[in-house]
N, C-alpha and C positions, 0 to 999 in steps of 0.2 A: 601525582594523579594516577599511576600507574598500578591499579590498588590490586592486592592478589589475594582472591576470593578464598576463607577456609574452606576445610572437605562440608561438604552436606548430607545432611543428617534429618535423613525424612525429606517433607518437600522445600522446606528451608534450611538453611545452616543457620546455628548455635554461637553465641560469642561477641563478644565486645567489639571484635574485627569488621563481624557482617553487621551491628548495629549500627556502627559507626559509618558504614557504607550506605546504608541507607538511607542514615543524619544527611549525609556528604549530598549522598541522590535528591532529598526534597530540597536542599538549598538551591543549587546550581536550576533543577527546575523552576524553581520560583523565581528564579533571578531569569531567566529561560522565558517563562511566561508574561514575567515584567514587562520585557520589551517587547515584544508584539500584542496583547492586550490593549494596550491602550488606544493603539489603534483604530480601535474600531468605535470609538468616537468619532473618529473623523468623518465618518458617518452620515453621525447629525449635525458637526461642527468642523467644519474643511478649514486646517492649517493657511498660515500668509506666506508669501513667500517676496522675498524683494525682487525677484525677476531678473535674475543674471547667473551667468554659471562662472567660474572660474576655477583652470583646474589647481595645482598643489604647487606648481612654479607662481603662482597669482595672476595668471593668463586670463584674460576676461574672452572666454570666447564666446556669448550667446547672453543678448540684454534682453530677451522676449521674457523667455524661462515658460510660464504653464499659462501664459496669459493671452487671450485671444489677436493681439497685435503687441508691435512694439509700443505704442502711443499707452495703451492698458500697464505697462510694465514700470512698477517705481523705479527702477533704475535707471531703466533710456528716459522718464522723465527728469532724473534726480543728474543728466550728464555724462551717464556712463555708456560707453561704444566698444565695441568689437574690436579687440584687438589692443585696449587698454591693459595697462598692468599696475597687479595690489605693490607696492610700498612693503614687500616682508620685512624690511628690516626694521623702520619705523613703525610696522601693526604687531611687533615680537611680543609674545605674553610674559613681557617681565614690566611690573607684576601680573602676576595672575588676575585678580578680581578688579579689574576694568573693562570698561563696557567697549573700547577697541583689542582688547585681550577675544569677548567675547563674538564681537563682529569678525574676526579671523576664524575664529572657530564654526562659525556659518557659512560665511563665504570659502574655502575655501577646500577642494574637494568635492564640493558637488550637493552639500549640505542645502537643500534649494527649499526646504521647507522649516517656519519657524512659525511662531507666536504670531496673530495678527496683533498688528500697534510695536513691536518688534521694533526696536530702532539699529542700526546699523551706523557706528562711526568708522568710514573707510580712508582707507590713503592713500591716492595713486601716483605711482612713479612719474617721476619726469619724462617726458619724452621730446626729440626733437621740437615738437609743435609745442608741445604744454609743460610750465612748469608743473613742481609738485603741488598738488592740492588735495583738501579734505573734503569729503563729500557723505551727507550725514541722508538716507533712506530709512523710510517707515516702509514696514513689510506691509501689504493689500491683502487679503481674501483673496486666494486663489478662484477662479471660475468653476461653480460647482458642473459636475460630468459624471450623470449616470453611469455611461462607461468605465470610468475611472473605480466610483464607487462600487461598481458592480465584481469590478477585478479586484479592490482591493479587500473587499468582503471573502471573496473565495481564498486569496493568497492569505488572511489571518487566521480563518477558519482551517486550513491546511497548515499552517505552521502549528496554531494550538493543538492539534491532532499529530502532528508528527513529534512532536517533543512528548508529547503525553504517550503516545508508541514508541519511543524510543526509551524511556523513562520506563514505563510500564514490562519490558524486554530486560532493562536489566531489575528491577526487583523481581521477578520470577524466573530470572535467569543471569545470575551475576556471576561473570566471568569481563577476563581482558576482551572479549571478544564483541561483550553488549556494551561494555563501558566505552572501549573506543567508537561506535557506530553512535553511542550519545553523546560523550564529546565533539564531536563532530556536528550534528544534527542542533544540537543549543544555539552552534552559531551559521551553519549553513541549511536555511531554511527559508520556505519562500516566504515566509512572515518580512513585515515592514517595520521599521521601528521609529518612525520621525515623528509621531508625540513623545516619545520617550525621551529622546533627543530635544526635541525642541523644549520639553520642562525642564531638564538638568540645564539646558543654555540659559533658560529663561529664570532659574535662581537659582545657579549655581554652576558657573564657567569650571570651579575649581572638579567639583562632584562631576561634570562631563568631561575634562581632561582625562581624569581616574578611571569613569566608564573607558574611555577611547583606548585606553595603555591596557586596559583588564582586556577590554576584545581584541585585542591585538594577542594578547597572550593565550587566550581562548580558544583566537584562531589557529596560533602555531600547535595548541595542542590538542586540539580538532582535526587538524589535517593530518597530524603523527598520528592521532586515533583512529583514521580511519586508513590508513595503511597497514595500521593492528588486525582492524576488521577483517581488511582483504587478506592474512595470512594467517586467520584464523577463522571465516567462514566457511561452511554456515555453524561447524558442530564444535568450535570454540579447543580445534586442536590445530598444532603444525606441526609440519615434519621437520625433520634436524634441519636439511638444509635453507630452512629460512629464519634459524634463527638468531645466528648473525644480524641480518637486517633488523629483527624484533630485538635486539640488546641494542641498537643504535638509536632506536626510537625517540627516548628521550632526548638525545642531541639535537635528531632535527626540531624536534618540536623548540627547543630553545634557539637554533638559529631560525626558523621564522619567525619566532613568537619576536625574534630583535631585528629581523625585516621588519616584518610588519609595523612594527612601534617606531621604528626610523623615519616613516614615512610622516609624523608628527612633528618633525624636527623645524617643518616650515613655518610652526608658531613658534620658532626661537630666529627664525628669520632665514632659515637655507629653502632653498626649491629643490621640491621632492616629488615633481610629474614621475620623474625616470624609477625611481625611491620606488615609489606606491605601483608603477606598472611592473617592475620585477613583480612585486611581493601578491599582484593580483593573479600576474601569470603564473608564478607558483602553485597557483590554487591547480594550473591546468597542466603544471609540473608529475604534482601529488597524482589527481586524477589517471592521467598515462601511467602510473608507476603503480596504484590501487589496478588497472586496468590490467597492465602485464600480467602483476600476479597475482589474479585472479583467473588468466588463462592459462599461467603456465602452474598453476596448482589441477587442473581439471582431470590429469591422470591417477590422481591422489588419491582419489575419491571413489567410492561405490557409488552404481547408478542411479541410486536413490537419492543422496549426498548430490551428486552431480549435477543432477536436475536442480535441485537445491541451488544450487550456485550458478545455473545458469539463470536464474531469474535476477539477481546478484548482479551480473554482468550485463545482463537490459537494461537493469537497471543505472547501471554506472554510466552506459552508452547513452539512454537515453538525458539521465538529470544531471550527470559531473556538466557536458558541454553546455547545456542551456545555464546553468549557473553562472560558470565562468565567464559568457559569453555579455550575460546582464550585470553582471560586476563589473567588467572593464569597459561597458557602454553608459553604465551612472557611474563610474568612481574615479574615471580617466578620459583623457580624451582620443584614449588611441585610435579609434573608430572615425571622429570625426571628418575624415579625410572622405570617407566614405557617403556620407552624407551629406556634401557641397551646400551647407547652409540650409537645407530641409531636412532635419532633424528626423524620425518617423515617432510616433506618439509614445511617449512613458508608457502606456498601458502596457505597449510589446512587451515592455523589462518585465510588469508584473506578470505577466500570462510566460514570459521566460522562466519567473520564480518558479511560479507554481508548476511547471512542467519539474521543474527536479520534485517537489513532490512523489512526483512516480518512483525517485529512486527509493525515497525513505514506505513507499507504500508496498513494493516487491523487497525490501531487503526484511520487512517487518514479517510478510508473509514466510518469506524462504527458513527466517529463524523461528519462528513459530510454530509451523505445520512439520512432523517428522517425513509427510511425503506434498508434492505438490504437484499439481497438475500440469500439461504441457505450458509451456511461458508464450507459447503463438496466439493462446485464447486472451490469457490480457493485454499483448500488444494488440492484439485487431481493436479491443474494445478502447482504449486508448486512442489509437489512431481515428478509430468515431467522432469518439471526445472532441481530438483535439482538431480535427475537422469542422466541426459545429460550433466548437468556440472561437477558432481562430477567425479560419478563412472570409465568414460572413461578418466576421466583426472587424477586422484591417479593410475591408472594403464599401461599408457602410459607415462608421461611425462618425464620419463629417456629417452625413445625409441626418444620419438616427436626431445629431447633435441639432442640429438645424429644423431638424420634424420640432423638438423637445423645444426652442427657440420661439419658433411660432404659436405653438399650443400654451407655451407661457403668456402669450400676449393677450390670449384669449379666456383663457382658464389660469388661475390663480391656485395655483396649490402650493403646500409646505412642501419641504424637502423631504420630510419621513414619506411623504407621498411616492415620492419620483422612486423611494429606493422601495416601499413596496411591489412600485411597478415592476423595477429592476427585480427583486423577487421572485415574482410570477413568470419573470422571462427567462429567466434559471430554473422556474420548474419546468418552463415549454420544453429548455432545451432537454432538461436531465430527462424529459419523457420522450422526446426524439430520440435521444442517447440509448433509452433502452428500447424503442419498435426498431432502431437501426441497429442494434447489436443483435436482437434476436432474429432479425433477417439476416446478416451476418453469421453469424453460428449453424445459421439452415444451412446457408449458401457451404460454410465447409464440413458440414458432420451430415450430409447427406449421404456418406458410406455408413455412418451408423443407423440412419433409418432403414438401409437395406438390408445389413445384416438381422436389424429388428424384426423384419418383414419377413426376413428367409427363414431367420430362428423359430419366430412366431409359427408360421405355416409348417414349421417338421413337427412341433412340438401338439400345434391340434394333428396333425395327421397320426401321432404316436397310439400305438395298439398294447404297449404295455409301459408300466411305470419305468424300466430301465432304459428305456428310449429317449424319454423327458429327462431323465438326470445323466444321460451324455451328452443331451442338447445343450443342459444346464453348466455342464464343467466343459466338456472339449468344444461342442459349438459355439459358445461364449468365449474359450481361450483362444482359439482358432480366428473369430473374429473380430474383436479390441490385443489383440497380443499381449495376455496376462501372464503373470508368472507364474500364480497356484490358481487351483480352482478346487471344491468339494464339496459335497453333498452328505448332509446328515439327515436322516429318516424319522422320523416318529417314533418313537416304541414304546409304550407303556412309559410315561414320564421322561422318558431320557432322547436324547438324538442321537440316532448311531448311525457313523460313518458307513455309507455304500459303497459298492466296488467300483464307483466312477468315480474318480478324484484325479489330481494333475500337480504333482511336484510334491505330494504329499506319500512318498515313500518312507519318508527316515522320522514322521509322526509317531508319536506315543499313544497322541487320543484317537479311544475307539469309538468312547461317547462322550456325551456335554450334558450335563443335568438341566431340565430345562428351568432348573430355580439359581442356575450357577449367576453369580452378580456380571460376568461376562455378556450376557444375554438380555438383562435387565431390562432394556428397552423393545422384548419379542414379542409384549402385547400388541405395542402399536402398530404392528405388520407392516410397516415401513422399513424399509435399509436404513441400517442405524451403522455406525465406525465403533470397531472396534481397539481399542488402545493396547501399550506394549505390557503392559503390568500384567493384562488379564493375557495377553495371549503365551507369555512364558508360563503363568501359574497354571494353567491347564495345556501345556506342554504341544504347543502348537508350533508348525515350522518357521523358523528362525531366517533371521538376514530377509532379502529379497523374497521369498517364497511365503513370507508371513502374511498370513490376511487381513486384510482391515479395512471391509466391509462383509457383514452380513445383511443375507438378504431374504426373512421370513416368505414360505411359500403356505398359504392357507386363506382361512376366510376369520371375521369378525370372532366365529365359535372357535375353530380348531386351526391350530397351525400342525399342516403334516410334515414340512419338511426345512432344513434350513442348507440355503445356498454360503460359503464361506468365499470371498474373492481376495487376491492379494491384489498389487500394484500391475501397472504395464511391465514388462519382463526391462522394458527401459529406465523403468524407474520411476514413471512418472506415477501419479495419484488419477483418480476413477473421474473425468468431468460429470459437469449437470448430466450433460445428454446422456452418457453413459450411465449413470446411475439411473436416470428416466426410463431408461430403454433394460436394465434389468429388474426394474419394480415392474413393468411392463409385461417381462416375460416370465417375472416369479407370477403374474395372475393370472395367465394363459395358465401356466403351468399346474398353478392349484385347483383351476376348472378341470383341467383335463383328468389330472388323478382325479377328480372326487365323481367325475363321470363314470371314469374308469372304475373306480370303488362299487360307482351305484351298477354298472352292468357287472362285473364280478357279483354282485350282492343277489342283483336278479338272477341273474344263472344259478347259482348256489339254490338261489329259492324253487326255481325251475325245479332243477335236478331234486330237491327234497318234496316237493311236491309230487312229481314223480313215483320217486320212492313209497311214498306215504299210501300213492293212490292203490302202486304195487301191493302193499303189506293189506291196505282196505279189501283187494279183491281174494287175496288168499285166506285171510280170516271169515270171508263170507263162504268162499268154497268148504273150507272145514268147519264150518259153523252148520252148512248145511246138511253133508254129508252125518255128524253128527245129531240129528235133531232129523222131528219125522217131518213130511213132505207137505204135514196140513199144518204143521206149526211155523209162528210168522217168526223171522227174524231181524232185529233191527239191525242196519247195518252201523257196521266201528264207523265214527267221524271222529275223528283226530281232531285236538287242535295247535294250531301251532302258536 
């Protein structure tokens, strides 16, 4: 798995090596989108479930399962209680293709979703009270739950966008570095897979063992992958001293990939709670060890890089714990203790998945973009989000459930119905999401509306055009904290550099052709990005002082000048507001020169006018003195 990208040649590499990698890439994807796809069927057709949970030792801890009381739940009717235990040795999958082969394989671990009509042959242990007995449940139609539906729609829609970005990152950028952040990603993703599962249970016990033993091995080298990631983000290099740990890789990925798969053993009859919580905590092992070093790489790096990685580490902070935290609360019962018999609703796990989401949506940004903007502006928006999704929804949704109970009694609608409703109520929110992020962004980039304001007001009070273009480069560097700053001029076809500019000492360019493909986008007198190709070809400052944003200053006819900006001197990239706020002040800017222009232009006329009127009365005085006293003379009218 460990594949080692050839050199690249143009914007792709060349070679049987890189074909082959990208054979390797659509499979593992489609096997990737396999399992969360189907999903979203469930949609219009909600999964059964027998109603009992039992963890991997065949602990029966919970006979309710997703169903509105215990008396609803086929298995507290079918005899089963709290505190019951499965018969491993007697439900063992030897053979395989039996139908209590496959009822272990449902029950046990947390598997709570199957086939409706799903039959279930169980065996429970002896205990004091009861001998052994068989006990044979048909799985129900789970209670259908806008809420449920609601979350589970976001959480598939997010998982098929995070594979497909993680996927899409290494075919335009194949290294150890994309590979491992997509290994990883295939299998930890908030996507759900229990139609998937439940069709391999439901014709083919044998074809879901193989799934079960493949994701085990997926995971261990998913979790090695993403400890690659971390000592190679974001720019897909490390330094010597981590490469020790990076030659180890493979090992671990093979000791968990036989964790993980040990934890299977209790369908040959052993109890594997203990088994399966190692191998879950591991995940939270990995995480802390992706986490260290990712911070103790942070000196590593130039400030550009750095930012880069700090988005990397939100992200680990914000999606590693919420992951782990909904794995070990469906897949074990470690938590239960915590929960004294009131369970809190399945949704929480899904709205947990999808909170990792954020990691796979900042690690995709950090490797993408060569600069990125402060990481404070998407945590705020975030923190929005997850405010408007959560808080109002843990605290409603019995009510919501109940409102949606009633109104069934009255009104008769399909189910496509309820989930269009659910629809429209995800667009309320996602337009909340944005009136409260852009109150939000006021609330902390009201230093950049003042500098707007300040800049604004020197720039109309300016009396010559050199005023405006130190407004443009040191007033602007001086108030966002930029690295470069420079102003190029009009001149008969070409923009040439003026003597206001900010880090651009050791530049080659004097001018920019204004047909150069660097420029390409200068009709639209909009601030367009400028990328790294064109800024070395025309010999522009290098490293941190490089620009990569211009900012045309002119009108619809004539652009007179062009603003070149680099990054914040920290490394970060240019936000909305900041970019707003110098589109802003390149149009103050271009009124003022063209004012400036039209009173130069009138004085000029002044002054020639003047002149003209001079040379009219001198020609008449020697016109006259020449020529007799009774002869008329027409006076010179010039024209201009």
């Amino acid at each position: 798995m460990w594949l080692k990208q050839p050199a690249r040649v143009g914007p792709y590499a060349r070679g049987p090596t890189h074909r082959a990698g990208r054979i390797l890439l659509l499979v593992i994807t489609v096997w990737a989108l396999a399992m969360v796809v189907p999903d979203l069927y469930r949609l219009v057709r909600p999964l059964g479930s027998f109603g009992f949970y039992a963890n991997n030792d065949g602990l029966i801890t919970d006979v309710r399962g997703p169903f509105a009381d215990k008396a609803s739940s086929p298995a507290f009717q079918a005899g089963l209680r709290p505190g019951d235990r499965l018969d491993l040795a007697r439900m063992r999958c030897i053979p395989l293709r039996t139908v209590r082969c496959a009822s272990a394989m449902a029950a046990l671990g947390g598997m709570r979703l199957v086939s409706n009509d799903q039959r279930a042959e169980l065996t429970l242990a002896a205990s004091s009270e009861t001998p052994v007995r068989d006990v044979t449940i048909l799985a129900a139609t789970r209670p259908y739950s806008w809420w449920a539906s609601a979350v589970l729609l976001l959480d598939q829609l997010a998982a098929i966008l995070v594979v497909l970005g993680a996927a899409w990152l290494v075919w335009t950028r194949p290294g150890l570095m994309t590979w491992g952040f997509f290994l990883y990603v295939i299998w930890f993703n908030p996507g759900q897979s229990a139609q998937y599962y439940a069709l391999l249970l439901q014709y083919s016990p044998v074809a879901l063992l193989t799934q079960n033993l493949l994701g085990a091995v997926a995971q261990g080298i998913g979790a090695a992958g993403f400890i690659a990631f971390a000592l190679r983000a974001p720019t897909n290099a490390t330094a010597p001293r981590w490469r020790t740990i990076e030659k180890a890789l493979p090992v671990i990925a093979v000791l968990l990939a036989v964790l993980l798969s040990s934890s299977y053993a209790n369908l040959l009859g052993y109890p594997t709670e203990t088994v399966t919580r190692v191998g879950v905590l591991s995940g939270l092992a990995v995480a802390a060890s992706a986490l260290f070093i990712l911070l103790a790489r942070r000196d590593e790096l130039p400030p550009q890089d750095y930012q880069r990685l700090r988005w990397v580490i939100w992200g680990c902070l914000i999606g590693l714990p919420a992951l782990v935290i909904a794995d070990a609360a469906t897949g074990t019962t470690l938590f239960d203790g915590l929960w004294q018999g009131n369970p809190p609703p399945e949704q929480l796990w899904g709205l947990l998945y999808l909170v990792n989401g954020v990691l796979c949506l900042f690690v995709s940004e950090a490797i993408r973009r060569p600069y990125v903007v402060t990481v404070g502006i998407p945590l705020r928006r975030v923190t929005v989000l997850g405010l408007l999704l959560s808080l109002p929804t843990l605290l409603l949704h019995e009510q919501i459930d109940h409102v949606r109970e009633e109104l069934s009694h009255d009104v008769s609608l399909p189910a496509w119905a309820w989930i269009a409703l659910a629809a429209v109520i995800l667009f309320l929110v996602s337009r909340a999401h944005e009136i409260m992020t852009h109150a939000v962004d006021w609330l902390f980039n009201r230093r950049i509306a003042a500098a707007a304001e300040g800049l604004g007001n020197a720039i109309l009070n300016a009396k010559i055009p050199a005023d405006i273009e130190s407004q443009l480069v040191h007033g602007v560097r001086g108030a966002l904290g930029l690295a470069s700053a420079s102003v190029f001029r009009e001149d008969g076809g070409l923009f040439r550099r003026s003597a206001a500019d900010h880090a651009w000492d050791g530049a080659a360019t004097q001018t920019i052709d204004a047909d150069d493909a660097m420029i390409k986008h200068l009709h639209a007198r909009r601030p367009f990005n400028l990328d790294h190709e064109a800024a070395v070809r025309n010999h522009l400052p290098e490293g941190l002082m490089r620009p990569i944003l211009a900012v045309p200053i002119g009108d619809r006819l004539r652009c007179l000048a062009l603003a070149l900006y680099g990054p914040h001197a920290s490394g970060t990239d240019l936000n909305h507001d900041e970019r707003i706020m110098l589109a802003y002040l390149a149009e103050l800017a271009a009124s003022v020169l063209m004012k400036l222009d039209h009173d130069e232009l009138c004085r000029r006329i002044a002054v020639l006018e003047r002149e003209l009127r001079d040379v009219d009365a001198k020609l008449g005085r020697v016109r006259r003195r020449s020529t007799g006293p009774s002869e008329q003379v027409e006076p010179f009218s010039p024209r201009l």
